[in-house]
Backbone of each chain as ProteinMPNN parsed JSONL, in Angstrom:
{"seq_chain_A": "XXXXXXXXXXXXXXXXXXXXXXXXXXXXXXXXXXXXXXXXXXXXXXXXXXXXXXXXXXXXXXXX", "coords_chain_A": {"N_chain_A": [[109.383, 71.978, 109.545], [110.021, 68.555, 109.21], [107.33, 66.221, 107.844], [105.397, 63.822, 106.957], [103.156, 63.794, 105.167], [102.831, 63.71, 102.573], [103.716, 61.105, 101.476], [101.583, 59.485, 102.54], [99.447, 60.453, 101.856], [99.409, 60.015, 98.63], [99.455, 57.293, 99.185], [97.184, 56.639, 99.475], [95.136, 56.69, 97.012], [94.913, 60.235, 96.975], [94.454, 63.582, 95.615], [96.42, 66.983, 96.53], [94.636, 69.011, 96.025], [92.176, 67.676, 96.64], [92.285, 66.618, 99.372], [92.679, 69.336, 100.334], [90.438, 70.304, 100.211], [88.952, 68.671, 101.564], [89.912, 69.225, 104.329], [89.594, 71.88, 104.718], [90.836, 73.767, 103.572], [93.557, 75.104, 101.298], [95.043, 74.352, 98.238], [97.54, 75.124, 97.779], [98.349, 75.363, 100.432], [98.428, 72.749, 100.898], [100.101, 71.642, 99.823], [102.811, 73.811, 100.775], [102.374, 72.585, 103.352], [103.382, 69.831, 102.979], [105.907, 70.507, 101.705], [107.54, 71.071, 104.063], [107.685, 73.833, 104.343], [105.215, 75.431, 105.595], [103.945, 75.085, 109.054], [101.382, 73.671, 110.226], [98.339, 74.218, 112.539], [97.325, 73.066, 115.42], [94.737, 72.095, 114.789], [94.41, 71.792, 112.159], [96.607, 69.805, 111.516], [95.206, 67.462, 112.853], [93.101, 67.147, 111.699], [93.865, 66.852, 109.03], [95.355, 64.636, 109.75], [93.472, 62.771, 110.328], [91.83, 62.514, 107.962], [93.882, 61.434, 106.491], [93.844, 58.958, 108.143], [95.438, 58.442, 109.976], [97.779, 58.479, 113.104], [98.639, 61.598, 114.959], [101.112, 61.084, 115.786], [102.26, 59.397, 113.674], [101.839, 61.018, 111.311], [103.319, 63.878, 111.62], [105.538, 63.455, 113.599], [109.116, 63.264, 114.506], [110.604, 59.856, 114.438], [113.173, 58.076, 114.896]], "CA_chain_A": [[109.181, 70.695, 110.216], [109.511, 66.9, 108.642], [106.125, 64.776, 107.769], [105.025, 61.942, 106.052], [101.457, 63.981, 104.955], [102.532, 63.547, 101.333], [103.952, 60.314, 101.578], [100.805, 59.178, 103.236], [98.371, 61.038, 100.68], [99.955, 59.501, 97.596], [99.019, 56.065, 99.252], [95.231, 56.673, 99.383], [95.473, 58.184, 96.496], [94.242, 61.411, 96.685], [94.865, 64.535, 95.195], [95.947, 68.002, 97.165], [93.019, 69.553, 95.84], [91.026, 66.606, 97.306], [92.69, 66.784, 100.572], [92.444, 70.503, 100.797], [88.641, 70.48, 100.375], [88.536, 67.773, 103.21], [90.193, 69.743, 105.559], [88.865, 73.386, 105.035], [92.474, 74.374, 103.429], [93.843, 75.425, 100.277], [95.95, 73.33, 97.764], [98.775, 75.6, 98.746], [98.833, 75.108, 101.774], [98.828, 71.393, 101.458], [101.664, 71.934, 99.232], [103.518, 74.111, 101.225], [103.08, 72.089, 104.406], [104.106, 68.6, 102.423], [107.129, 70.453, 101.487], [107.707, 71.495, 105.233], [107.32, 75.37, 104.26], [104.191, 75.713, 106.679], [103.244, 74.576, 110.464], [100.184, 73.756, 110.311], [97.817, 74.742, 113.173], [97.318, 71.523, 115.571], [93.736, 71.547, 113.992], [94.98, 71.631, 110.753], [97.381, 68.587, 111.647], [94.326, 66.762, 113.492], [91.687, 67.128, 110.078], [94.684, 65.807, 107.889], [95.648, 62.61, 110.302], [91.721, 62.092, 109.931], [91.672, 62.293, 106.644], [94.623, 60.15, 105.774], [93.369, 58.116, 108.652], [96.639, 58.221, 110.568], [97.741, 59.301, 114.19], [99.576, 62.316, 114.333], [102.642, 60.321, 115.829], [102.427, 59.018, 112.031], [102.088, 61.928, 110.04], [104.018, 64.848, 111.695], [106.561, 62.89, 114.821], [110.371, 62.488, 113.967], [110.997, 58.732, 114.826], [114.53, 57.495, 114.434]], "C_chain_A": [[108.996, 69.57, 109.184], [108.519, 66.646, 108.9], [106.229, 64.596, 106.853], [103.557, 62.701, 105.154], [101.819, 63.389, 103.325], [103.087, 62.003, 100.869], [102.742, 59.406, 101.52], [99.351, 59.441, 102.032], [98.897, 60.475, 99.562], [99.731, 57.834, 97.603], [97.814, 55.688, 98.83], [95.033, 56.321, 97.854], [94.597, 59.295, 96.436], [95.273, 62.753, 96.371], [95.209, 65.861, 96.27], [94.945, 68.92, 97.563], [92.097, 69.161, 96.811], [90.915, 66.656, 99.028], [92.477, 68.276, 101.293], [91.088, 70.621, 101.365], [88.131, 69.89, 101.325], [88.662, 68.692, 104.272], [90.145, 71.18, 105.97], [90.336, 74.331, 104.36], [92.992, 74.793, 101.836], [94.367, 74.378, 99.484], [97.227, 73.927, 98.089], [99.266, 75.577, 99.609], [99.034, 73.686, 101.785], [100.276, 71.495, 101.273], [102.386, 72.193, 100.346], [103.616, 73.128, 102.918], [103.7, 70.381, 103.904], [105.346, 68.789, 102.565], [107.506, 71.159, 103.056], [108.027, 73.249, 105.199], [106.32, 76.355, 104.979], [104.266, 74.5, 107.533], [102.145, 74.879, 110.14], [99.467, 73.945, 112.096], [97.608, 72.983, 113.683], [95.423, 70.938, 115.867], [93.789, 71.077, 113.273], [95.463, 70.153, 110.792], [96.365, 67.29, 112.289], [93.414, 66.36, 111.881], [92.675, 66.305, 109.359], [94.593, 64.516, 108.262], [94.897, 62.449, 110.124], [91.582, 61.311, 108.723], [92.809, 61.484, 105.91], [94.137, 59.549, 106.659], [95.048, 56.984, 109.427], [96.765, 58.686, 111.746], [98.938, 60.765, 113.603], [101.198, 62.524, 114.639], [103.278, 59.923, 114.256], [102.543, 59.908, 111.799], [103.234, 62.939, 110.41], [105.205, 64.56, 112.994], [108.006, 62.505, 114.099], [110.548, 61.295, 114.853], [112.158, 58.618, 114.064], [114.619, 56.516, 114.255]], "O_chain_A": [[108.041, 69.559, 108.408], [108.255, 66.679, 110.102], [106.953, 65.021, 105.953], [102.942, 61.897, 104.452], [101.004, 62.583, 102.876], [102.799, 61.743, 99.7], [102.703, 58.577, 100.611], [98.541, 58.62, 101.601], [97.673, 60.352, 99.587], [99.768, 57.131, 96.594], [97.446, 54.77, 98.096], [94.596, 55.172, 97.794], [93.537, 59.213, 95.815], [96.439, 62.914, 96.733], [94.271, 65.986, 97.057], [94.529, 69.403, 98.616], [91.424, 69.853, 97.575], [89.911, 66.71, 99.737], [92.188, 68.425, 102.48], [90.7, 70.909, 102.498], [87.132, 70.257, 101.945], [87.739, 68.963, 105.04], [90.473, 71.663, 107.054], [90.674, 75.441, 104.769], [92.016, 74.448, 101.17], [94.185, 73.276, 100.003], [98.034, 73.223, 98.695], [100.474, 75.725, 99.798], [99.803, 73.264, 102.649], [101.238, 71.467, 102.04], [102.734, 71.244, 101.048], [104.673, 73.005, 103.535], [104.512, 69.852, 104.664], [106.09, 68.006, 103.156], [107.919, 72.279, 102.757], [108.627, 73.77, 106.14], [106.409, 77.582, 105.032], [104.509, 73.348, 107.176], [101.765, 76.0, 109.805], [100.329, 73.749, 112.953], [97.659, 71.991, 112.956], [94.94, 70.056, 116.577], [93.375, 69.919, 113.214], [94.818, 69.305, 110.175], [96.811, 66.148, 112.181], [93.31, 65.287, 111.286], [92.397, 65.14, 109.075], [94.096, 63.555, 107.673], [94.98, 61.517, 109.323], [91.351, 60.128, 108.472], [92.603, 60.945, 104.822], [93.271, 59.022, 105.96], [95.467, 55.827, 109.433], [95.886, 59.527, 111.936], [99.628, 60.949, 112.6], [102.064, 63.309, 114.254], [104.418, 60.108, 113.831], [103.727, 60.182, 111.995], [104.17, 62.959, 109.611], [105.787, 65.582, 113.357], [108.075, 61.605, 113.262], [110.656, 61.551, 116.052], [112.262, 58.937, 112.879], [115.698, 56.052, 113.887]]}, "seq_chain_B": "XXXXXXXXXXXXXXXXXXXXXXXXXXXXXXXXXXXXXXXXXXXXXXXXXXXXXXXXXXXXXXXXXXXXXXXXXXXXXXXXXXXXXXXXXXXXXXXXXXXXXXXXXXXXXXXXXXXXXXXXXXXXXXXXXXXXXXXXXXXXXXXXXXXXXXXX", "coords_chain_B": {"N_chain_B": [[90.944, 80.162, 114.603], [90.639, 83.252, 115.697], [88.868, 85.29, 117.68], [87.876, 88.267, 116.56], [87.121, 91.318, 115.751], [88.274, 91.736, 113.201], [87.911, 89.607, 111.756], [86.08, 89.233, 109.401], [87.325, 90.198, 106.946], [88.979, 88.28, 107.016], [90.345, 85.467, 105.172], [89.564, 81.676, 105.271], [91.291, 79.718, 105.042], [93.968, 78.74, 106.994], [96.543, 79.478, 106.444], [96.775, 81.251, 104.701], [95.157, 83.334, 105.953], [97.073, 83.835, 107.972], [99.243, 85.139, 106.926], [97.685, 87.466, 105.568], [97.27, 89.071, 107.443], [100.016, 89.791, 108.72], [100.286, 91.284, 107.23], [98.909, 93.224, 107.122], [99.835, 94.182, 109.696], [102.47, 95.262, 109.195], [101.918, 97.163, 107.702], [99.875, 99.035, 109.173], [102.362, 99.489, 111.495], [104.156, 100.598, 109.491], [102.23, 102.639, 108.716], [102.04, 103.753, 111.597], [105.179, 105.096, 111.711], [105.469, 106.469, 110.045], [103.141, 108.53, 110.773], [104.44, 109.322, 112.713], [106.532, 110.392, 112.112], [105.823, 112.973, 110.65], [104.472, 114.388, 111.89], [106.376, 115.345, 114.354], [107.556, 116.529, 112.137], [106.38, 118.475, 111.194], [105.82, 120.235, 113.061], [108.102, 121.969, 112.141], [107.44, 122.249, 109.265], [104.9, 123.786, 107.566], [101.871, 121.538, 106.455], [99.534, 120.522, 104.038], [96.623, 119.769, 105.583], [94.892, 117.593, 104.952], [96.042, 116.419, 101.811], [98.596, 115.535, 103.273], [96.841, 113.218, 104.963], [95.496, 112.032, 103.247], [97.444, 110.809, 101.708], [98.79, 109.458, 103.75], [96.936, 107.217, 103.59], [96.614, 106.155, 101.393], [99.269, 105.095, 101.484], [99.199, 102.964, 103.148], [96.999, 101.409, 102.178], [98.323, 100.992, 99.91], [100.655, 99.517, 100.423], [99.636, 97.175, 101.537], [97.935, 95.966, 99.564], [99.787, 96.12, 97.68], [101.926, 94.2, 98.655], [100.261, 91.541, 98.792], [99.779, 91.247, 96.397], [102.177, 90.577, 95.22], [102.625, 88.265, 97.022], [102.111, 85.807, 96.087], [99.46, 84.618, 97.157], [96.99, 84.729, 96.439], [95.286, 83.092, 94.125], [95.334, 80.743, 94.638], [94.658, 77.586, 93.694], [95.649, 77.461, 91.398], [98.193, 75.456, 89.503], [99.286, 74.394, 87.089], [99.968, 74.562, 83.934], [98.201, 74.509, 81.667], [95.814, 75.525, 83.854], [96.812, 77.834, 84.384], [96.6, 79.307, 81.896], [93.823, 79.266, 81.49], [93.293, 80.694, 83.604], [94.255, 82.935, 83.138], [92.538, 83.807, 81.039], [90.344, 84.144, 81.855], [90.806, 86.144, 83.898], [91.474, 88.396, 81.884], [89.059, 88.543, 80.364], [87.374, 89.642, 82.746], [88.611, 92.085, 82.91], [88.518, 93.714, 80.537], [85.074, 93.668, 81.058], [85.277, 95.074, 83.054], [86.312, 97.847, 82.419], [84.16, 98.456, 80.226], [81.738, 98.499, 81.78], [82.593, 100.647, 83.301], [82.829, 103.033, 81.983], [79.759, 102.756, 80.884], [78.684, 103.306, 83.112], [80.101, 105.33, 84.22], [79.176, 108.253, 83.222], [77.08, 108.28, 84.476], [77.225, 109.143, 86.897], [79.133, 111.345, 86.961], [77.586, 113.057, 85.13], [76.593, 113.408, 81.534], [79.133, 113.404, 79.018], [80.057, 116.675, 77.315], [81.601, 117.591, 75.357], [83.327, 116.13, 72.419], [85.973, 115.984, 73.49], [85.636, 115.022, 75.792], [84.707, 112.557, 76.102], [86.26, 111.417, 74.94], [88.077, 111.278, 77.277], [86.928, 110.512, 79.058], [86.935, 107.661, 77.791], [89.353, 106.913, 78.098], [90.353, 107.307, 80.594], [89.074, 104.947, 81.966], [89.937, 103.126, 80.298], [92.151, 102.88, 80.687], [92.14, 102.093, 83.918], [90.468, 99.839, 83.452], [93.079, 98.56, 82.262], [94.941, 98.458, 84.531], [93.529, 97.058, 86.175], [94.11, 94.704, 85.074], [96.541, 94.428, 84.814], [97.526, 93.926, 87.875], [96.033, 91.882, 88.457], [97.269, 90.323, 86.985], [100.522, 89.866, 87.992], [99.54, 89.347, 90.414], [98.295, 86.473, 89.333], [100.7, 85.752, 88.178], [102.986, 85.308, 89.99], [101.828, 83.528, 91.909], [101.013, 81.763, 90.581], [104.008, 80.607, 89.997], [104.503, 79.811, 92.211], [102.61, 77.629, 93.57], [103.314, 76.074, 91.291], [105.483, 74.758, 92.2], [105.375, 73.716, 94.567], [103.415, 71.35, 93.89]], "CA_chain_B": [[90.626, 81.625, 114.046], [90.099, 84.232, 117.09], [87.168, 85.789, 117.744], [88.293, 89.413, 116.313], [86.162, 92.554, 114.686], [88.804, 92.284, 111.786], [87.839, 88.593, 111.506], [85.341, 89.331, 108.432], [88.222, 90.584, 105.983], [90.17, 87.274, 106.452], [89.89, 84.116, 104.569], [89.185, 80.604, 106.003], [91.956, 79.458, 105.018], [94.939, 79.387, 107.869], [98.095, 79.986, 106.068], [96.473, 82.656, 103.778], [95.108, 84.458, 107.262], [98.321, 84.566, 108.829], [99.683, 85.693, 105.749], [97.392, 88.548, 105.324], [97.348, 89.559, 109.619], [101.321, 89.904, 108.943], [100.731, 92.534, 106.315], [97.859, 94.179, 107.889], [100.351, 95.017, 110.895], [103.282, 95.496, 108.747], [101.187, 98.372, 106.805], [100.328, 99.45, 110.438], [103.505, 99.917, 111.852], [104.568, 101.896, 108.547], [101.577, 104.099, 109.055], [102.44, 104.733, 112.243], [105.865, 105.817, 111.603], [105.014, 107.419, 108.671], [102.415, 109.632, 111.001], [105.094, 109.972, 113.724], [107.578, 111.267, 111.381], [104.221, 113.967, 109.85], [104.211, 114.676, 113.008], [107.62, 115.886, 114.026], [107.837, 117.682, 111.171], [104.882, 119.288, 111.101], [106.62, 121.453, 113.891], [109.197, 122.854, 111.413], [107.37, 122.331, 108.143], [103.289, 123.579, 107.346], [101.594, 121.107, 105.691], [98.376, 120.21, 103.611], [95.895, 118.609, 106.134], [93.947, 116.734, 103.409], [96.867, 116.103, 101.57], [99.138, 114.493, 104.254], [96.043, 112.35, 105.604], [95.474, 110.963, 101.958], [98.868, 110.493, 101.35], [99.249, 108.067, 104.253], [95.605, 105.978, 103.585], [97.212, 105.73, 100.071], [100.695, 103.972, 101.956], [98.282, 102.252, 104.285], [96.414, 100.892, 100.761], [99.52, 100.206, 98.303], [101.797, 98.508, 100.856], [98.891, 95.951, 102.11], [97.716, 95.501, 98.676], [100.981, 95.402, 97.136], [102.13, 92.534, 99.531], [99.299, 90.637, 98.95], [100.067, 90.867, 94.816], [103.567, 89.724, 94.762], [103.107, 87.22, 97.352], [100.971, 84.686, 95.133], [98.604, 83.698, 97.773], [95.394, 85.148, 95.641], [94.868, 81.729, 93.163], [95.793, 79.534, 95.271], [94.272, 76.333, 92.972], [96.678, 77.491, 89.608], [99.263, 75.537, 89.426], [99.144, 73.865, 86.139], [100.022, 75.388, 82.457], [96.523, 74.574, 81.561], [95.331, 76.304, 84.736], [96.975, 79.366, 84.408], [96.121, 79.847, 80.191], [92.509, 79.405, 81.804], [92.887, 81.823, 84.337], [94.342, 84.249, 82.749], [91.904, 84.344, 80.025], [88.996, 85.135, 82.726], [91.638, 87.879, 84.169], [91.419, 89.582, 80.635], [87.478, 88.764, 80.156], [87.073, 90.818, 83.953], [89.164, 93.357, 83.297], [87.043, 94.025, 79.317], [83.814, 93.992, 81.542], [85.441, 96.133, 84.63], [86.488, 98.733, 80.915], [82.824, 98.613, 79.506], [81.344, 98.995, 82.845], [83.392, 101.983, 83.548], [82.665, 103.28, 80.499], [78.643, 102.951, 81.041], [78.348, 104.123, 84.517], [80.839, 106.81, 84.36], [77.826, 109.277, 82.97], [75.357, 108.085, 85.475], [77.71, 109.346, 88.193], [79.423, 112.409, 86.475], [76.963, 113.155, 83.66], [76.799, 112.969, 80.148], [80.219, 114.327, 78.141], [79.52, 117.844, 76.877], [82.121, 117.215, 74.118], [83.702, 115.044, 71.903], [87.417, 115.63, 74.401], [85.509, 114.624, 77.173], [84.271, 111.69, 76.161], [87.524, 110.724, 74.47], [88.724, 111.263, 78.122], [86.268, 108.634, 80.066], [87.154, 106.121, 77.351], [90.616, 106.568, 78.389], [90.601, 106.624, 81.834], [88.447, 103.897, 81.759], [90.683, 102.374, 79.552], [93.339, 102.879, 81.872], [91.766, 101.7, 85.037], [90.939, 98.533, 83.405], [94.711, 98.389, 82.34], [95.76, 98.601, 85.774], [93.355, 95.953, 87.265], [94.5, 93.609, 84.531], [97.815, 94.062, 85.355], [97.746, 93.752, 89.103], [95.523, 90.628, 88.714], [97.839, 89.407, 86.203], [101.479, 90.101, 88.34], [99.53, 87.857, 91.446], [98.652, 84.971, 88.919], [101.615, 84.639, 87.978], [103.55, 84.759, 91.222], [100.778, 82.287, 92.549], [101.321, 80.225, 89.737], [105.055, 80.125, 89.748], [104.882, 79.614, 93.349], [102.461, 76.812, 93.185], [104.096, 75.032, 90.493], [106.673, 74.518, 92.999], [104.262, 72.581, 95.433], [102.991, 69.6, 93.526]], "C_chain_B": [[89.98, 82.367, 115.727], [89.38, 84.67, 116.799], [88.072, 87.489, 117.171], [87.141, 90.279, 115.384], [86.681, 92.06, 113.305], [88.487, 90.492, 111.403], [86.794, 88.398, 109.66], [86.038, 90.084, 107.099], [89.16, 89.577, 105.948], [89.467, 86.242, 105.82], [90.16, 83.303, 105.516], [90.197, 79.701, 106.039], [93.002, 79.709, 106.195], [96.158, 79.938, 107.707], [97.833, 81.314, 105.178], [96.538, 83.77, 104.924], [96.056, 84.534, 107.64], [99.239, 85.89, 108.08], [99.224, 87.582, 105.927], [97.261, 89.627, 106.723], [99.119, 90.328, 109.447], [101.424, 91.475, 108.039], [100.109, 93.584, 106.578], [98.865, 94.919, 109.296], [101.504, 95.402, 110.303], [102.956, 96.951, 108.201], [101.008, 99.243, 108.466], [101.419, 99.861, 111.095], [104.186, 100.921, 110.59], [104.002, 102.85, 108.756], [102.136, 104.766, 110.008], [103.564, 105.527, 112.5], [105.79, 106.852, 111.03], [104.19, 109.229, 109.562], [103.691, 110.292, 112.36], [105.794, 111.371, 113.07], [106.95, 112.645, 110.898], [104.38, 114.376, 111.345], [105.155, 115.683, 113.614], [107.692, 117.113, 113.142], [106.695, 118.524, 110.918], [104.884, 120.636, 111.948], [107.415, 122.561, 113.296], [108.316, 123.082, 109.931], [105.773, 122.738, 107.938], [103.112, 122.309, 105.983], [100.189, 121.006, 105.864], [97.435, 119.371, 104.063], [95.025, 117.401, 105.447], [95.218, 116.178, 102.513], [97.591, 114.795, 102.121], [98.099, 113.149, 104.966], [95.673, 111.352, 103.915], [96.721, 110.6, 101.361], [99.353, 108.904, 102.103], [97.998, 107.261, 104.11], [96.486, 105.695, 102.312], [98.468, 104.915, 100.524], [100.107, 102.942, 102.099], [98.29, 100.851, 102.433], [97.595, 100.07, 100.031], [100.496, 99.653, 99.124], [101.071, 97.319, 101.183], [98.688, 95.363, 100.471], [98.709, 95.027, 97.554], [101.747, 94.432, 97.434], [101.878, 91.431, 99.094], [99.648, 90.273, 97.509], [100.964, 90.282, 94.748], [104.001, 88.379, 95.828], [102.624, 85.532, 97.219], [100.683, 83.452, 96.336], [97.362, 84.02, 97.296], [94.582, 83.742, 94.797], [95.582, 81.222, 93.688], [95.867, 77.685, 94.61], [95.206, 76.397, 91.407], [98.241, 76.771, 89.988], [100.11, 74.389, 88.125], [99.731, 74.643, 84.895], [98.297, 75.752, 81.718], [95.702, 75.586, 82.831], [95.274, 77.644, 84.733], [96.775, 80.223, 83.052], [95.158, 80.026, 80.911], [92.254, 80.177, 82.292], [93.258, 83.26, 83.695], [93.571, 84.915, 81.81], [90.575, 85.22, 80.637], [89.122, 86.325, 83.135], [91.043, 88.923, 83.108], [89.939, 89.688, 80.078], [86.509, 90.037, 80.896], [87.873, 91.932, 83.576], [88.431, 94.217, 82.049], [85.813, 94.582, 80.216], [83.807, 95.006, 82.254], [85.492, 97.486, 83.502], [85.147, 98.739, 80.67], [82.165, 98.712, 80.642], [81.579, 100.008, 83.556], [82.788, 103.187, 82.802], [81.002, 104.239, 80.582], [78.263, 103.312, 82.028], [78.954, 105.631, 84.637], [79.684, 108.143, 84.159], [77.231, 109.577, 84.052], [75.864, 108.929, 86.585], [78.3, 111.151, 87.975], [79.096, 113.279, 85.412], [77.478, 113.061, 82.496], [78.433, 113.999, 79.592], [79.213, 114.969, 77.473], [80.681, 117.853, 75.637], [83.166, 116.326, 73.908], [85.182, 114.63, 73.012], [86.905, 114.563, 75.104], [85.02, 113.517, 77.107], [85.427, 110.809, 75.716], [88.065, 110.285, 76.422], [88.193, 109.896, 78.934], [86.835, 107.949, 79.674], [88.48, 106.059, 77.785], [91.285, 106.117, 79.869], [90.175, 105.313, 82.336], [89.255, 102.6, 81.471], [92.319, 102.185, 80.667], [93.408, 102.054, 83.415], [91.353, 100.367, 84.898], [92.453, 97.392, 82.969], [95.185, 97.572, 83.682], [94.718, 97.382, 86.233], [93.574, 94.591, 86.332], [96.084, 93.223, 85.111], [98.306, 93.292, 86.842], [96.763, 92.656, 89.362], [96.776, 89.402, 87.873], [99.303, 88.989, 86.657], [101.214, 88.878, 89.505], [99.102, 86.78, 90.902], [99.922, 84.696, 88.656], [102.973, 84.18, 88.711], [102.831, 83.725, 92.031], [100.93, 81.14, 91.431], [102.764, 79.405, 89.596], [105.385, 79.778, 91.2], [104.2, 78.128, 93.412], [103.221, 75.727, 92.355], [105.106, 74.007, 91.247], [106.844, 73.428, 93.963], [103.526, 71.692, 94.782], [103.602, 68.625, 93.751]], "O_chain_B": [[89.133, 81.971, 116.527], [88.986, 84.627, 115.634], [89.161, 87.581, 117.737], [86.467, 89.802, 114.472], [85.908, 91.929, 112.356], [89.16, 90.215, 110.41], [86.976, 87.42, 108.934], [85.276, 90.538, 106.246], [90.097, 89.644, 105.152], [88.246, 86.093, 105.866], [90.791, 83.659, 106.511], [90.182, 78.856, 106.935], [93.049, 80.893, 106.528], [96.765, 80.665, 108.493], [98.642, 82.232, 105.043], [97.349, 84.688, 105.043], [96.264, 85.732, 107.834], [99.669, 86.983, 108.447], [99.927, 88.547, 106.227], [97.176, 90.855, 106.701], [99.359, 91.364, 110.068], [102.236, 92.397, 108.123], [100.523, 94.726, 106.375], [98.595, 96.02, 109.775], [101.921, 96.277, 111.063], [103.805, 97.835, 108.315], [101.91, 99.974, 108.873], [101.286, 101.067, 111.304], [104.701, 101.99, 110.915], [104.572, 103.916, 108.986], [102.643, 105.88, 109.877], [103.452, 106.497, 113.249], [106.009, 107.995, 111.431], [104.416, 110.405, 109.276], [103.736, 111.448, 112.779], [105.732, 112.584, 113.272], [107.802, 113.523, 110.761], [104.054, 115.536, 111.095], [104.857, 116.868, 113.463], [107.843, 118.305, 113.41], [106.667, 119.31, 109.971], [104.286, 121.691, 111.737], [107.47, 123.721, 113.703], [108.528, 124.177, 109.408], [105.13, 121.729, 108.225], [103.815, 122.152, 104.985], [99.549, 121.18, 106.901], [97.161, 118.358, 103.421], [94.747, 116.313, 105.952], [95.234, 114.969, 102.744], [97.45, 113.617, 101.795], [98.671, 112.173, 105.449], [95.674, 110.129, 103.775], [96.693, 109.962, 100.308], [99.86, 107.875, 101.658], [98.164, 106.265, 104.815], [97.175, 104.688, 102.473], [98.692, 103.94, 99.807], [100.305, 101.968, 101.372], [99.053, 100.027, 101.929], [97.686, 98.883, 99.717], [101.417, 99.187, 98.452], [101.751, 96.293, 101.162], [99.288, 94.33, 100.173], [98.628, 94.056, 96.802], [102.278, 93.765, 96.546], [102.649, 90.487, 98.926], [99.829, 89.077, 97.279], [100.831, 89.211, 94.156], [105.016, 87.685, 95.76], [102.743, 84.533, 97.928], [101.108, 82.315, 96.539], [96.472, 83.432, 97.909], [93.381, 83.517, 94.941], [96.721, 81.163, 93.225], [96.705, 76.827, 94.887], [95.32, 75.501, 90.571], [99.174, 77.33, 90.566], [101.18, 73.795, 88.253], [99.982, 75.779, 85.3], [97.623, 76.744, 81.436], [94.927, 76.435, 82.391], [94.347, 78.429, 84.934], [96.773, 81.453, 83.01], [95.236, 81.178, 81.339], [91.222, 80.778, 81.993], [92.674, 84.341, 83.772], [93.641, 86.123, 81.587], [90.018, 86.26, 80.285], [88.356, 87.285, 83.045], [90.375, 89.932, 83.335], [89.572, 90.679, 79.447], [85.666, 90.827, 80.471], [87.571, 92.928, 84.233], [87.824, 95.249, 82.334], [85.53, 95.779, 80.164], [82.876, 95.806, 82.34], [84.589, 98.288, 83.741], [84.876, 99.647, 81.456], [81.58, 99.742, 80.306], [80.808, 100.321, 84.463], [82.329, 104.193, 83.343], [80.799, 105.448, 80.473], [77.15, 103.826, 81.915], [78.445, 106.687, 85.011], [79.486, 108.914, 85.098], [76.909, 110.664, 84.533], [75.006, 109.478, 87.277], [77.921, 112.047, 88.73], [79.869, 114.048, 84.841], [78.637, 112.697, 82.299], [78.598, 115.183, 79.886], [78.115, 114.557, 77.1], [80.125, 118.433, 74.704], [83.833, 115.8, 74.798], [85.491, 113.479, 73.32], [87.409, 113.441, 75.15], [84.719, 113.14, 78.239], [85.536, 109.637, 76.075], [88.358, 109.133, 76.74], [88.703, 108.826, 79.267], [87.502, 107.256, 80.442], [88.858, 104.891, 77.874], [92.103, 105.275, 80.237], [90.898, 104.648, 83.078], [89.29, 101.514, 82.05], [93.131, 101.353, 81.073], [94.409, 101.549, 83.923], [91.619, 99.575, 85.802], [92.751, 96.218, 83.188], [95.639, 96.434, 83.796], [95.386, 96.536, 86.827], [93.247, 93.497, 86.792], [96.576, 92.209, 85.608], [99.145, 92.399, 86.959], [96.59, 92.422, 90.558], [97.025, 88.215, 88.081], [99.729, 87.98, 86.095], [101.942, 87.907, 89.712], [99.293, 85.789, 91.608], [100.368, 83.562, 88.831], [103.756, 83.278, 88.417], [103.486, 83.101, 92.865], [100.942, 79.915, 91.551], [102.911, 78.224, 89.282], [106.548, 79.447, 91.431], [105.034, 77.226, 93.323], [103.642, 74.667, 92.818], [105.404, 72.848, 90.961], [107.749, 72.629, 94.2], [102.763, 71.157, 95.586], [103.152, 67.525, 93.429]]}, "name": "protein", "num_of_chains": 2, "seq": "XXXXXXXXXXXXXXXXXXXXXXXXXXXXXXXXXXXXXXXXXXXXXXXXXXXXXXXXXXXXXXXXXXXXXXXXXXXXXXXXXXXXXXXXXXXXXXXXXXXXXXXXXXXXXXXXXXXXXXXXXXXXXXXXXXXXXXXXXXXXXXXXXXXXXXXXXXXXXXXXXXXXXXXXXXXXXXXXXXXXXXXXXXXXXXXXXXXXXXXXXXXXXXXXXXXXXXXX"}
């Protein structure tokens, strides 16, 4: 699946690391769901939008 | 995370747990072929009840744990050059201590060597057994690291 999470995290700036530790998650896993390699859980995807401080129409919605 | 018995052998993590749930039933379903097939044949062939039952905990064992090594989700935070010199140096610090701890307990458990062989022998197995958990710590850093790397 396409998102914006790393797009979005690179604004703030914060680190994966940083972001992981927010949201109870690994740095791998941010990784891998940045690079659309994991679905995240639609907790998972809730704690992130938080934490970038986005909906999750923003972070994880294909708009054309 | 579901409420489950086996819930206290996963990590907190969600992509790790799925991860390790997939291999836990993967190892499962081998066993149970594994015992069908023991089974079956067990009609045509006698076999070693002790044997055959440690034979498959040992599948059970080295297909979950071998999974888990080559699919570098163990160090999850390495994904640096610097990171992984660092880690690997602790690898080879633990696996020294896990060797000299081997070493000094071994006695306590199987008494003292009665001669010089047998003491040659501890140090070796010893020596061996921290081998092996260097290695198999050292095979999932560096599939976790070359996997990582990948994700920054």
């Amino acid at each position: 699946m396409e998102n914006k999470v790393k797009i979005n995290r690179l604004e703030l700036p914060i680190t994966q690391e940083q972001l992981a530790k927010k949201v109870g998650a690994t740095r791998q896993t941010i990784g891998l769901i940045e690079k659309g390699e994991y679905n995240p859980s639609l907790q998972l995807c809730v704690a992130i939008a938080k934490e970038l401080g986005k909906t999750l129409d923003e972070l994880f919605w294909e708009v054309d | 995370m579901m409420k489950s018995w086996i819930s206290f052998l996963l990590p907190d993590d969600e992509y790790k747990e799925s991860k390790i749930l997939y291999f836990f039933s993967e190892g499962a379903i081998l066993l149970f072929l594994s015992l069908l097939v023991t089974f079956i044949c067990s009609r045509f062939i006698s076999f070693d009840t002790e044997t055959v039952l440690f034979l498959h905990v040992v599948l059970f064992v080295v297909y979950v744990l071998g999974r888990y090594i080559v699919s570098g989700i163990e160090f999850t935070s390495i994904a640096t050059e610097q990171e992984y010199q660092k880690e690997l140096k602790v690898i080879l610090v633990k696996s020294a201590g896990f060797t000299a701890m081997f070493i000094l307990v071994y006695p306590f458990i199987s008494g003292l060597p009665v001669s010089i062989s047998e003491g040659l022998g501890i140090i070796g197995f010893s020596t061996w057994a921290g081998l092996m958990m260097f290695f198999i710590n050292f095979i999932s850093l560096k599939r976790s690291y070359n996997r990582n790397k990948e994700l920054i």
